[in-house]
KEKE-3310 file (N, C-alpha, C; in steps of 0.2 Angstrom, whole numbers, plus 5000, padded with zeros to 4 digits):
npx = (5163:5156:5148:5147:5137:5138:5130:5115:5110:5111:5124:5126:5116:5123:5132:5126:5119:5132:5137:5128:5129:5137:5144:5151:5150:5141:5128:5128:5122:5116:5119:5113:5108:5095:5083:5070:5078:5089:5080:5073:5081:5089:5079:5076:5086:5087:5095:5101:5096:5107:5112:5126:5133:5133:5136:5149:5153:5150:5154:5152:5153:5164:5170:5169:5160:5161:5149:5144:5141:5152:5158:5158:5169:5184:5182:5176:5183:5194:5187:5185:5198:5202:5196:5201:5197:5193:5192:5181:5180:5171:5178:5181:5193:5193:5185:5196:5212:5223:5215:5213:5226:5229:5222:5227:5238:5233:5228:5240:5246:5238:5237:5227:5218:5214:5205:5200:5187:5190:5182:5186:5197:5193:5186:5184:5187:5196:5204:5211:5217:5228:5238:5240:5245:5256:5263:5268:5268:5263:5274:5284:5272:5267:5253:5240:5223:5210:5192:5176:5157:5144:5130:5116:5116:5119:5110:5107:5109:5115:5128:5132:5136:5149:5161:5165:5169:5180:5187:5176:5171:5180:5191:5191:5198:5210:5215:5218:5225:5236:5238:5235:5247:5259:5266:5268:5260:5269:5265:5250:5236:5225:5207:5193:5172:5157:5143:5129:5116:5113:5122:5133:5129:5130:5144:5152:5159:5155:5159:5177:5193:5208:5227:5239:5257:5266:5281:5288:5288:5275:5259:5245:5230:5213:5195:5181:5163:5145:5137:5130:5121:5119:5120:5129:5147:5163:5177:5195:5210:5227:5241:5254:5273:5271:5262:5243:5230:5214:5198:5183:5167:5154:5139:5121:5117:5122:5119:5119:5113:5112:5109:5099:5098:5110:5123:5119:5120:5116:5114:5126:5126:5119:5123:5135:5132:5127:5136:5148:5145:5150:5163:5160:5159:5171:5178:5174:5178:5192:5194:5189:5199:5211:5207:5207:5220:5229:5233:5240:5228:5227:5224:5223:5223:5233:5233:5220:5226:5235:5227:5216:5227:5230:5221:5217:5225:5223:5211:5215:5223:5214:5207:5220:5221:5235:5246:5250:5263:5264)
npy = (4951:4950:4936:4925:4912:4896:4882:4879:4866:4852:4852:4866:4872:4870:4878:4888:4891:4890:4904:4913:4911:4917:4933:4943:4939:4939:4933:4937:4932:4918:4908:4894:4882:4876:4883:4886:4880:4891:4903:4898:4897:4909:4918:4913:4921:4933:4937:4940:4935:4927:4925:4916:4924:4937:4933:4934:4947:4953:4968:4970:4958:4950:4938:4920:4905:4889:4875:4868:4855:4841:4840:4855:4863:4864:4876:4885:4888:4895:4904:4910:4916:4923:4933:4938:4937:4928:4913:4899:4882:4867:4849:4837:4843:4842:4825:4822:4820:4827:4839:4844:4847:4858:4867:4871:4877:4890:4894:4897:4907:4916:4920:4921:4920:4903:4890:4873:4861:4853:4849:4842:4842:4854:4851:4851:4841:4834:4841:4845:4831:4833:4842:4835:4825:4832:4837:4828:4818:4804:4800:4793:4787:4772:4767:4771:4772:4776:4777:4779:4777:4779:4784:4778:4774:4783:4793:4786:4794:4804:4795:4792:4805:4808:4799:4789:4780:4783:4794:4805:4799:4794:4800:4813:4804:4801:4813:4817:4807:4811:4825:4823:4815:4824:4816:4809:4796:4781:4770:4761:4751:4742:4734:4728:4729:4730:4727:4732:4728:4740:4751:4743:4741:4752:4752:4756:4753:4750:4744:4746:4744:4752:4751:4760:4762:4776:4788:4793:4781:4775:4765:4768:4763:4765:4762:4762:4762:4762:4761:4761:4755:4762:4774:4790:4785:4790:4788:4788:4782:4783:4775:4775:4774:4775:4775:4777:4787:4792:4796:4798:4794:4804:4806:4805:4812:4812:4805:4790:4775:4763:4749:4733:4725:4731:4743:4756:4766:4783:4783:4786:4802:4807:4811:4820:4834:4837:4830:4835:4851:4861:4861:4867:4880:4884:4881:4892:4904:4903:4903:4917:4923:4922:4927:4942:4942:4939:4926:4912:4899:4888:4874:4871:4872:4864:4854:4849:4843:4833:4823:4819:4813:4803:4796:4792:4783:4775:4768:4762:4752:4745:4741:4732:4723:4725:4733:4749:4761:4777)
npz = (5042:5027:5021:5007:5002:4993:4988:4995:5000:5012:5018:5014:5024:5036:5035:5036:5049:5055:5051:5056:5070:5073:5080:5071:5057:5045:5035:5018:5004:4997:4984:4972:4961:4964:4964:4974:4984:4988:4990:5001:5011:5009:5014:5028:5034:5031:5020:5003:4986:4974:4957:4951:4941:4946:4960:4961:4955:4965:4973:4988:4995:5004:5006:4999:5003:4999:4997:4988:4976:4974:4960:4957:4963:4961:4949:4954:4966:4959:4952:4965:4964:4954:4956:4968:4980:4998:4999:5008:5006:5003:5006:4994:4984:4970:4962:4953:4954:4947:4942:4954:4960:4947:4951:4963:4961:4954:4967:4973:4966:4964:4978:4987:5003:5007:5012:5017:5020:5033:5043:5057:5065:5070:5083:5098:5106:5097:5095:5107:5106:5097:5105:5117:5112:5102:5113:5117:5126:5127:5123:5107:5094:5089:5084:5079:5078:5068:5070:5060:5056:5049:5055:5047:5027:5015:5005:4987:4976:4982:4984:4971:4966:4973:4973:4980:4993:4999:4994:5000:5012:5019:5016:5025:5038:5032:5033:5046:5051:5045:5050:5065:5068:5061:5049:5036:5023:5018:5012:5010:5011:5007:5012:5007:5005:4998:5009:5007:4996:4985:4986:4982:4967:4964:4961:4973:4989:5005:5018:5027:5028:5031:5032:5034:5034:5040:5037:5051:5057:5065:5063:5054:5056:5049:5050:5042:5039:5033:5041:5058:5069:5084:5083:5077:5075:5082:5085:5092:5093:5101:5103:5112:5117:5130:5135:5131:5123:5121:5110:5112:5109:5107:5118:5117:5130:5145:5157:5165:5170:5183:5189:5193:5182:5175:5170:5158:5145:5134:5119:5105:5098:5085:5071:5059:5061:5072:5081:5077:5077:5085:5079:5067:5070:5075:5064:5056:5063:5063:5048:5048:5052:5049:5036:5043:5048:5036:5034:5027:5031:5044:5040:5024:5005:5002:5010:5006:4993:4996:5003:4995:4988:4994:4995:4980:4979:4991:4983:4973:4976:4983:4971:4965:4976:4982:4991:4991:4985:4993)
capx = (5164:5149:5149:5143:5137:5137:5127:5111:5110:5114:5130:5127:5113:5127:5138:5122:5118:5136:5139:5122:5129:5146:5142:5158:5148:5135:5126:5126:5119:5115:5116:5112:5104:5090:5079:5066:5084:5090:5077:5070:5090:5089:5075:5076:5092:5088:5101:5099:5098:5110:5116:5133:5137:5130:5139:5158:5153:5147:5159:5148:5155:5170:5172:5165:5159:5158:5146:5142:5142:5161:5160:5158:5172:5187:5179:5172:5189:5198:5184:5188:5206:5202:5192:5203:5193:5195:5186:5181:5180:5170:5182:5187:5195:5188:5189:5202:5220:5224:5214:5213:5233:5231:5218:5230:5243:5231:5227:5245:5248:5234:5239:5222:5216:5210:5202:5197:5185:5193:5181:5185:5202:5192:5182:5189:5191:5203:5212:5216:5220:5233:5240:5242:5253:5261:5268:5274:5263:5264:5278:5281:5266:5268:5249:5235:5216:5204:5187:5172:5155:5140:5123:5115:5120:5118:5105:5112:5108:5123:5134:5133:5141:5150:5168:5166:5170:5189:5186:5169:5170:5187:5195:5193:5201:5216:5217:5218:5231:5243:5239:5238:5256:5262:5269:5265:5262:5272:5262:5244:5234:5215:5201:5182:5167:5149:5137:5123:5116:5112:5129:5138:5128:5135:5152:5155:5158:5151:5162:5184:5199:5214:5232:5245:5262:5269:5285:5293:5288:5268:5256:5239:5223:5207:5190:5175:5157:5142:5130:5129:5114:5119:5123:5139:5154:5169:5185:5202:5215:5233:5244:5263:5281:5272:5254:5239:5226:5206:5194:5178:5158:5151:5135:5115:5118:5129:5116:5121:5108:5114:5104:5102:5099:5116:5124:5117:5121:5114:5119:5131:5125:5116:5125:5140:5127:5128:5143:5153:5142:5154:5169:5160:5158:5177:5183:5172:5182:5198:5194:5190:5205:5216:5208:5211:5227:5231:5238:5237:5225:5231:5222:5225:5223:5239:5230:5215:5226:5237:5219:5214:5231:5230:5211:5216:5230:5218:5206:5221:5225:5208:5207:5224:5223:5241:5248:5251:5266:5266)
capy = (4947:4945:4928:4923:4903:4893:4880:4876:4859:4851:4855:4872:4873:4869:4885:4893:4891:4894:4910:4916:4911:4922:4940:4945:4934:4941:4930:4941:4930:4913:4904:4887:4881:4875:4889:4884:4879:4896:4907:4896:4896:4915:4920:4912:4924:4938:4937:4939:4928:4930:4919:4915:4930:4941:4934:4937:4953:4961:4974:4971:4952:4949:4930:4915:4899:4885:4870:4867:4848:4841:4844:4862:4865:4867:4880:4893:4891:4897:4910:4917:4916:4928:4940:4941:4936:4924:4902:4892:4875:4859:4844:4836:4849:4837:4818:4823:4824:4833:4843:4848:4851:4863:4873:4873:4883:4895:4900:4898:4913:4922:4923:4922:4914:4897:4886:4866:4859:4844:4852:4837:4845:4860:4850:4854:4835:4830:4844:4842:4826:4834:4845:4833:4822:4837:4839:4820:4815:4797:4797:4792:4786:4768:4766:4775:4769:4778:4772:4780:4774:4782:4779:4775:4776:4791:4791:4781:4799:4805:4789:4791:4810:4808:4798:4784:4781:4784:4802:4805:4800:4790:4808:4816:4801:4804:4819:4816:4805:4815:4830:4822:4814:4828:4814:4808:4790:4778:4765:4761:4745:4743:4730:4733:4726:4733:4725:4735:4729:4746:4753:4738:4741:4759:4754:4758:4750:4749:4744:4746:4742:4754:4751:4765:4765:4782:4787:4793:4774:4774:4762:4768:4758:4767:4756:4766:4759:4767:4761:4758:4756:4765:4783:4791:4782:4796:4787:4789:4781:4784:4773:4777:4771:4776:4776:4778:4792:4791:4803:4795:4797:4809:4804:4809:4814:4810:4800:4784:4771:4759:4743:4727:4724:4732:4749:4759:4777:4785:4780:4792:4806:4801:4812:4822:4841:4836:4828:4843:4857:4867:4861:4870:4886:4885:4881:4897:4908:4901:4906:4924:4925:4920:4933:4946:4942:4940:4921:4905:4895:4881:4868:4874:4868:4858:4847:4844:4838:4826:4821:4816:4809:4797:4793:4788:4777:4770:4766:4758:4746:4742:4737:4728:4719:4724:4740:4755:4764:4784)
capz = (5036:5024:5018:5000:5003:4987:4990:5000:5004:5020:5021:5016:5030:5043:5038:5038:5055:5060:5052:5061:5080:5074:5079:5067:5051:5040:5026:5014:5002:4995:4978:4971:4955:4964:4966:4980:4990:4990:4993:5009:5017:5012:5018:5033:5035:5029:5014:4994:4982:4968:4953:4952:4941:4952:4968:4958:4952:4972:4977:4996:4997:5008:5005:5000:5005:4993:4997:4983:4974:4971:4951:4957:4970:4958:4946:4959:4970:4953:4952:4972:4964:4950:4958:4971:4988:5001:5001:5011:5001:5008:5003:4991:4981:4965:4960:4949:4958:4942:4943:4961:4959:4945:4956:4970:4957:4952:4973:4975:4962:4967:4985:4992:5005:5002:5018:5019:5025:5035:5051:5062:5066:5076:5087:5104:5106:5093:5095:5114:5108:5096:5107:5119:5105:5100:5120:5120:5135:5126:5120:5104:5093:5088:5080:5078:5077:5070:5069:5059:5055:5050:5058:5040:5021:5012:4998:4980:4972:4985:4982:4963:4965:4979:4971:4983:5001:5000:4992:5003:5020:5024:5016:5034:5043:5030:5034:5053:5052:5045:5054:5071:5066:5057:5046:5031:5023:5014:5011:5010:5010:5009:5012:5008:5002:5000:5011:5007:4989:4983:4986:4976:4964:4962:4962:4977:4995:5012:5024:5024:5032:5030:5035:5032:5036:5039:5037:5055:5060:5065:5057:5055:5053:5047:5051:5042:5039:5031:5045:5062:5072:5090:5080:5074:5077:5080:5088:5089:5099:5099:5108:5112:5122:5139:5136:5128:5121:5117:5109:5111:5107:5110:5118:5117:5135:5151:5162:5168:5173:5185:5192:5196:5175:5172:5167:5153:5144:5128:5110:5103:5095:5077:5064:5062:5062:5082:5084:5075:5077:5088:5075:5062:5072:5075:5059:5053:5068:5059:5042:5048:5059:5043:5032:5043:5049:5030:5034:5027:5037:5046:5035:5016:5000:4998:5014:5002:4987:5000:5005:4989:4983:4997:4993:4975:4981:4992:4976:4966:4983:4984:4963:4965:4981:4985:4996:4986:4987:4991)
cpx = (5157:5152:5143:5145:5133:5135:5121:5107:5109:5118:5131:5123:5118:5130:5132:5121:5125:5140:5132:5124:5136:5141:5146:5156:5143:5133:5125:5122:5119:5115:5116:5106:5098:5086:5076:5072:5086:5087:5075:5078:5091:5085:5076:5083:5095:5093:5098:5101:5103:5112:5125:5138:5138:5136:5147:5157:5151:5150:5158:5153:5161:5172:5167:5165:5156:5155:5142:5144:5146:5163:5163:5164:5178:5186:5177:5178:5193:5196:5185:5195:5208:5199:5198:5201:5195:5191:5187:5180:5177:5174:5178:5187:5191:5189:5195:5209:5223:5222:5213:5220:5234:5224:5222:5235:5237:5229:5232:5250:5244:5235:5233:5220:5212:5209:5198:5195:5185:5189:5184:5193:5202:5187:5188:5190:5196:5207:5214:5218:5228:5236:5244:5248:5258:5266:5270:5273:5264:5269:5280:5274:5269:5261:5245:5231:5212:5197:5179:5166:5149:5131:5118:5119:5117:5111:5108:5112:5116:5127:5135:5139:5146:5159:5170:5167:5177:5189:5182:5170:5178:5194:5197:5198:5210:5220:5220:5223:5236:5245:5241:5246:5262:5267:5263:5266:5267:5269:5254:5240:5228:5210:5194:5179:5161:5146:5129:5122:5115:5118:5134:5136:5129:5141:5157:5156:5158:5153:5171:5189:5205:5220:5238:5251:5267:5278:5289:5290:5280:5265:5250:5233:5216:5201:5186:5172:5151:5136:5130:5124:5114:5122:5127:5143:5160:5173:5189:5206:5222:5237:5252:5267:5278:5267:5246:5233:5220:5202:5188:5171:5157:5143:5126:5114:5123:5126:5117:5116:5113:5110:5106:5101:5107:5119:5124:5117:5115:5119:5122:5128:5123:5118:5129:5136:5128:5133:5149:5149:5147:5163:5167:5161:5165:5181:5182:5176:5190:5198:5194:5194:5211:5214:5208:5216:5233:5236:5236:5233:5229:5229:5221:5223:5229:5238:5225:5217:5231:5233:5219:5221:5230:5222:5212:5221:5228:5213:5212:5223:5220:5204:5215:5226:5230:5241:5251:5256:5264:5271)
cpy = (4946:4943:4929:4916:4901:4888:4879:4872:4858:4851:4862:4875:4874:4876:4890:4896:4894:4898:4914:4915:4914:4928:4944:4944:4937:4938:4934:4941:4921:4912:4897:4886:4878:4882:4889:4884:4885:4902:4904:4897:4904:4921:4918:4916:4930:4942:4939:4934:4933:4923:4921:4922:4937:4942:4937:4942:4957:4963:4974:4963:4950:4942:4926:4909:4894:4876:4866:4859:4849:4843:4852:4865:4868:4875:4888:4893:4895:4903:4916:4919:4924:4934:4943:4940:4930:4918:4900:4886:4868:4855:4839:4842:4847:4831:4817:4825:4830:4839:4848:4852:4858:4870:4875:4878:4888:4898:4901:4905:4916:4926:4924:4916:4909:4892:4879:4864:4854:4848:4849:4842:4852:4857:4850:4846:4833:4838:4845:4835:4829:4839:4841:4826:4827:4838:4832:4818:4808:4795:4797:4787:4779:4765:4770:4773:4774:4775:4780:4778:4781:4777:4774:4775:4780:4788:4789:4787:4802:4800:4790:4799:4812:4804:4794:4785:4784:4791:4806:4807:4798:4798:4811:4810:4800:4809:4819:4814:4809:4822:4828:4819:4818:4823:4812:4799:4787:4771:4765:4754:4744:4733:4733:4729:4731:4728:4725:4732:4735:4751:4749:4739:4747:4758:4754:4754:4752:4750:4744:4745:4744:4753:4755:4766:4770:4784:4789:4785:4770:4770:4764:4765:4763:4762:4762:4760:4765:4766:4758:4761:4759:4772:4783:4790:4784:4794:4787:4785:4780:4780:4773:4772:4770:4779:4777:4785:4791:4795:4797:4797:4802:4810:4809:4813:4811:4805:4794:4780:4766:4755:4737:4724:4724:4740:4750:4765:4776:4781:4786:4797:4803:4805:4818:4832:4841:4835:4835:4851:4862:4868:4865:4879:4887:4885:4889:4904:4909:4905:4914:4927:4925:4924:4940:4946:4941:4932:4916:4900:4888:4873:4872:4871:4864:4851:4844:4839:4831:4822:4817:4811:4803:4791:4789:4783:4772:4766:4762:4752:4743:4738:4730:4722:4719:4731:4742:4758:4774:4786)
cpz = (5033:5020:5011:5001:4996:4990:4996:5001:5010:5020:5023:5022:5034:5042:5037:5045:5058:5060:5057:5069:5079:5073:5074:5060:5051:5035:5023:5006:5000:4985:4975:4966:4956:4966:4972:4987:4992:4992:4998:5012:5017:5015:5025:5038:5033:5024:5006:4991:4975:4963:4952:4950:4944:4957:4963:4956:4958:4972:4986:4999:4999:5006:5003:5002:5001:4996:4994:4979:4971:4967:4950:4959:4965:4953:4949:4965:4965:4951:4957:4967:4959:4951:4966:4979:4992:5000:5005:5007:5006:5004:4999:4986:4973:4965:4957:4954:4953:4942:4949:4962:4955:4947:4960:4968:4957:4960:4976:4973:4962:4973:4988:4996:5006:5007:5015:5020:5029:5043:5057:5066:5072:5078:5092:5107:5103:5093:5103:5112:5102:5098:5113:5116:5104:5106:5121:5126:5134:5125:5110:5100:5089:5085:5084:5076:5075:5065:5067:5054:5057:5053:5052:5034:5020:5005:4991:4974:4974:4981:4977:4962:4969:4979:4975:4989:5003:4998:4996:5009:5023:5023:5023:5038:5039:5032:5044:5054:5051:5048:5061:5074:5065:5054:5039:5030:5018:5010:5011:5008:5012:5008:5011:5005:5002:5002:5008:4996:4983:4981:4982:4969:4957:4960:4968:4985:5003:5016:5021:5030:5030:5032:5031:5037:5037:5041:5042:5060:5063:5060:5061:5052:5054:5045:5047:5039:5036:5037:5051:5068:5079:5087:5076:5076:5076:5085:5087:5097:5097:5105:5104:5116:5127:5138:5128:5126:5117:5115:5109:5111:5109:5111:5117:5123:5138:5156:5161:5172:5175:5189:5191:5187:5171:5170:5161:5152:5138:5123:5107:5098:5087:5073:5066:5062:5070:5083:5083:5074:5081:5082:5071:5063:5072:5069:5057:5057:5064:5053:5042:5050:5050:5037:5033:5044:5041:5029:5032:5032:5039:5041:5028:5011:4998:5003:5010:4996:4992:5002:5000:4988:4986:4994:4986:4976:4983:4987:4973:4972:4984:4976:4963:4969:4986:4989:4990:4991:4986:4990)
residu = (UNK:UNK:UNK:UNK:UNK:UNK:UNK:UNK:UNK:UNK:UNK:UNK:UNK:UNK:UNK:UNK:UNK:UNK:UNK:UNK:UNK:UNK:UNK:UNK:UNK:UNK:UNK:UNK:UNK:UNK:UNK:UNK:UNK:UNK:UNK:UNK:UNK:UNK:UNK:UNK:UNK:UNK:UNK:UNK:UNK:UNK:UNK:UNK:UNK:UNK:UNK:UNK:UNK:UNK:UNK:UNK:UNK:UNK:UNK:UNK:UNK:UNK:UNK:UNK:UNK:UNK:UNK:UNK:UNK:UNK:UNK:UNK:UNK:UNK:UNK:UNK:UNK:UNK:UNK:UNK:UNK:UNK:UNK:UNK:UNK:UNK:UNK:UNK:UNK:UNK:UNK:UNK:UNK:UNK:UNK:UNK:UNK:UNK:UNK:UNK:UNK:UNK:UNK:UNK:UNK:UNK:UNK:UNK:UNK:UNK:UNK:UNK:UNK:UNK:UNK:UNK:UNK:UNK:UNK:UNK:UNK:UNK:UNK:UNK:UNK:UNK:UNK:UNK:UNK:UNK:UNK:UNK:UNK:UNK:UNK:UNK:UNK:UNK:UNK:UNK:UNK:UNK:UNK:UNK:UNK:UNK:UNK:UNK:UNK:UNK:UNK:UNK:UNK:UNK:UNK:UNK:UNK:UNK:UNK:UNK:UNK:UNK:UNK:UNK:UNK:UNK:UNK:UNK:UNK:UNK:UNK:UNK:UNK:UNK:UNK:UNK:UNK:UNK:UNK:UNK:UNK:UNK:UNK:UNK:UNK:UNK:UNK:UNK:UNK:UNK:UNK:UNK:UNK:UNK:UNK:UNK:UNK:UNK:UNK:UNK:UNK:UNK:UNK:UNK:UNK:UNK:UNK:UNK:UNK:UNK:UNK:UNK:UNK:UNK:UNK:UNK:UNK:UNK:UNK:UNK:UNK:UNK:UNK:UNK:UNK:UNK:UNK:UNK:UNK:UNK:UNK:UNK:UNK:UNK:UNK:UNK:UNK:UNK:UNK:UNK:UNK:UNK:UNK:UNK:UNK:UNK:UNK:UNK:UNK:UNK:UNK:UNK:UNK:UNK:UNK:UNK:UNK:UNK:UNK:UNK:UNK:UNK:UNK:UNK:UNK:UNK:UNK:UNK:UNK:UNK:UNK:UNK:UNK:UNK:UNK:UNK:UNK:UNK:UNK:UNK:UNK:UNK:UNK:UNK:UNK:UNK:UNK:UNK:UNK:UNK:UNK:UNK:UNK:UNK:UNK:UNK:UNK:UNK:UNK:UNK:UNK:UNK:UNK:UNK:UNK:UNK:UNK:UNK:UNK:UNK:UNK:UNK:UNK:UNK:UNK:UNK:UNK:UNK:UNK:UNK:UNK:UNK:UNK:UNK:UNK:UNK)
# end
């Protein structure tokens, strides 16, 4: 498959690197309106640079991949849609539910395939754990925890374009929940504040406390945070009728120090490049699996707009003070 990557940032970096450790993936080029950013990511890769018009008009380019700043994501999936090709898409599809919905018509009538990026989903952790849900090991699922925290906040350049923490970050743990469930929710009810002065002063907030009622009878609580000082903080616990289930850190190493002091490990891995480095390689195996098999991929575009719808429901429960109905 030669890849055409829309943005070279740091996100786009990550799928650089993990079409480079696929022998089956060729970058075949880069674009991105910073200049300097696309010729060092395609240099380093051996790739071409092209502009936008360019990249929809190769006849060489099998697929793209759009990592590209949120504004942009609807508009250049609408683009694969017209040309004919298969996306990747990093999430959210836009801020607009609106208009994320009426992109998701135009790949619905296109009939091309149209991939997510919710990566968390292919790490071989959470998805032994929904495999292991899925075979009813616990029983059923009578709540769900999941817990994430980044080691710092983002730069107030990010948070300004970024649609908040509910659209941003806490999106993935949306998504998680209703995948790991295969239910959906009914309710939705938010706490939050910004800690950090800099971040309130965007708009935006800090720290949050979700609670979703979903409709075959689980309630899930969503904890995220922008900053915590031992790493990346990536938990999950699922507890059932006849038992329990954890997905836990994932640490700097495995060594265990024991003495007369006390037992000590590592700090958990310090950002999600490490923590999900193999998820991304496996999402990327997905996507290529799904446009030769010619089949919708397991995570879709109609997961990004359920993503988002809940994210702005989120945002109205967090203006209101009350629990919003789905």
């Amino acid at each position: 498959m030669k890849i055409c990557l829309i943005g070279a940032g740091r996100i786009g970096i990550v799928h650089a690197i993990a079409i480079a450790s696929e022998q089956n993936a060729t970058l075949h080029s880069v674009v991105d309106v910073n200049q300097e950013a696309a010729d060092s990511l395609a240099k380093k890769y051996s790739a071409e640079v092209l502009t936008i018009d360019e990249a929809f008009s190769n006849a060489d380019i099998d697929a793209y991949i759009i990592a590209s700043s949120t504004a942009t994501h609807a508009d250049l999936i609408e683009k694969c849609s017209q040309v004919g090709k298969p996306v990747f898409c990093e999430k959210p599809i836009d801020l607009s539910l609106d208009r994320a919905e009426s992109c998701a018509k135009s790949v619905e009538q296109s009939g091309i395939v149209c991939m997510l990026g919710f990566n968390r989903r292919f790490d071989p952790n959470m998805a032994s754990l929904k495999n292991k849900l899925d075979s009813n090991l616990i029983g059923s699922i009578q709540s769900l925890v999941i817990t994430s925290h980044d080691p710092s906040p983002p730069s107030m350049e990010y948070i300004r374009s970024s649609g908040g923490l509910f659209h941003d970050m806490m999106i993935h743990d949306f998504d998680m929940a209703c995948w790991l469930l295969n239910d959906l929710p009914e309710s939705i009810y938010v706490s939050a504040r910004a800690n950090d002065k800099d971040i309130k002063r965007e708009g935006d907030v800090d720290t949050a406390s979700v609670i979703m009622n979903m409709k075959k009878g689980s309630i899930v609580t969503i904890l995220n945070g922008r900053q915590a000082a031992f790493g990346y903080d990536q938990r999950i616990e699922a507890f059932g009728e006849s038992g329990m289930l954890q997905v836990k850190n994932e640490l700097e190493d495995k060594v265990v120090l024991s003495n007369a002091d006390g037992i000590n490990h590592a700090k958990a891995q310090h950002f999600f490049l490490e923590r999900y480095e193999k998820a991304y390689h496996n999402e990327l195996l997905h996507f290529m699996e799904s446009y030769h098999l010619g089949v919708k991929p397991s995570v879709n575009i109609e997961d990004g707009v359920l993503a988002l719808r809940i994210a702005e429901a989120a945002q109205r429960s967090l203006k209101s003070g009350l629990p919003e109905n789905l």
